[in-house]
C-alpha positions in Angstrom: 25.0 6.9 7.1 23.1 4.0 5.6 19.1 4.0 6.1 18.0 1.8 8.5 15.2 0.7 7.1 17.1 -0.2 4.0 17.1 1.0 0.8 13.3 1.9 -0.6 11.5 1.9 2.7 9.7 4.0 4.1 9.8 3.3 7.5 6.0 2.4 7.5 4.8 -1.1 7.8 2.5 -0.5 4.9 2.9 2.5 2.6 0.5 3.4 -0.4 1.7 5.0 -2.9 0.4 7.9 -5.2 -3.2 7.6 -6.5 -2.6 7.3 -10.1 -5.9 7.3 -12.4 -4.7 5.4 -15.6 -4.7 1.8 -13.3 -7.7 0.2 -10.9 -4.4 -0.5 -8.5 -2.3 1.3 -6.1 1.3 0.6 -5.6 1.7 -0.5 -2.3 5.0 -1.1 -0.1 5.3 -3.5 2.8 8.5 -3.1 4.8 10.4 -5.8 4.3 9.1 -7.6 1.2 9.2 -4.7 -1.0 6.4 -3.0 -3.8 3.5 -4.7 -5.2 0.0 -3.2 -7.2 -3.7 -4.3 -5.3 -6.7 -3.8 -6.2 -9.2 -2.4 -3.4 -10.5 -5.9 -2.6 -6.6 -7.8 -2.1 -5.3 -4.5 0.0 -6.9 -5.9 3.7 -6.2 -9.3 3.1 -2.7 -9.2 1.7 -1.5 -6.5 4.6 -3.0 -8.9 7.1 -1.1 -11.6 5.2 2.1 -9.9 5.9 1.3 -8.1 9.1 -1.5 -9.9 11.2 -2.1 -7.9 14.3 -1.7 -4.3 12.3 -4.4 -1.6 12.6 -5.5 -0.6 9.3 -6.7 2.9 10.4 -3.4 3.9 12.4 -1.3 6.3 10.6 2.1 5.3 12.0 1.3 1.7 10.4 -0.9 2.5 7.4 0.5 5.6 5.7 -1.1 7.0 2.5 0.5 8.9 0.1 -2.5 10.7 -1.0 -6.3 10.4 -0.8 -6.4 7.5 2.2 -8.8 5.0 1.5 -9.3 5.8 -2.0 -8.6 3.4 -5.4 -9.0 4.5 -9.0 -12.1 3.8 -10.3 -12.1 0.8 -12.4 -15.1 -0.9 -14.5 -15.1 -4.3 -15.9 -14.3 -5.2 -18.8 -11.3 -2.5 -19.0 -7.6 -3.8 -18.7 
């Protein structure tokens, strides 16, 4: 049986993946368009790009892989 959310969703609107310290981004998949990296400032504007009327806090739309809310810390002048 195929998955019907096709292959690589997750059957979340929005799904953040892993926190991963060696980059200032998290992966983060939006049903339908596939995986992209944000940094903490593009994350609300790009999910509300892509999903206007969503609620950020609600689990069954927003799910987080691991620590929720949470982005590697980053400093200028690092790549």
């Amino acid at each position: 049986m195929e998955n019907a959310t096709g292959p690589g969703e997750s059957g979340y609107p929005v799904f953040v993946e892993s926190f991963d310290t060696d980059s200032r981004y998290r992966r983060v998949r939006l049903r339908g368009l596939g995986s992209e990296p944000l940094e903490p400032e593009e994350f609300e504007p790009r999910v509300r790009q892509v999903f206007p009327d969503i609620d950020l806090d609600d689990p069954a739309q927003v799910h987080w892989e691991d620590r929720p809310g949470q982005w590697p810390p980053w400093h200028p002048g690092e790549a």
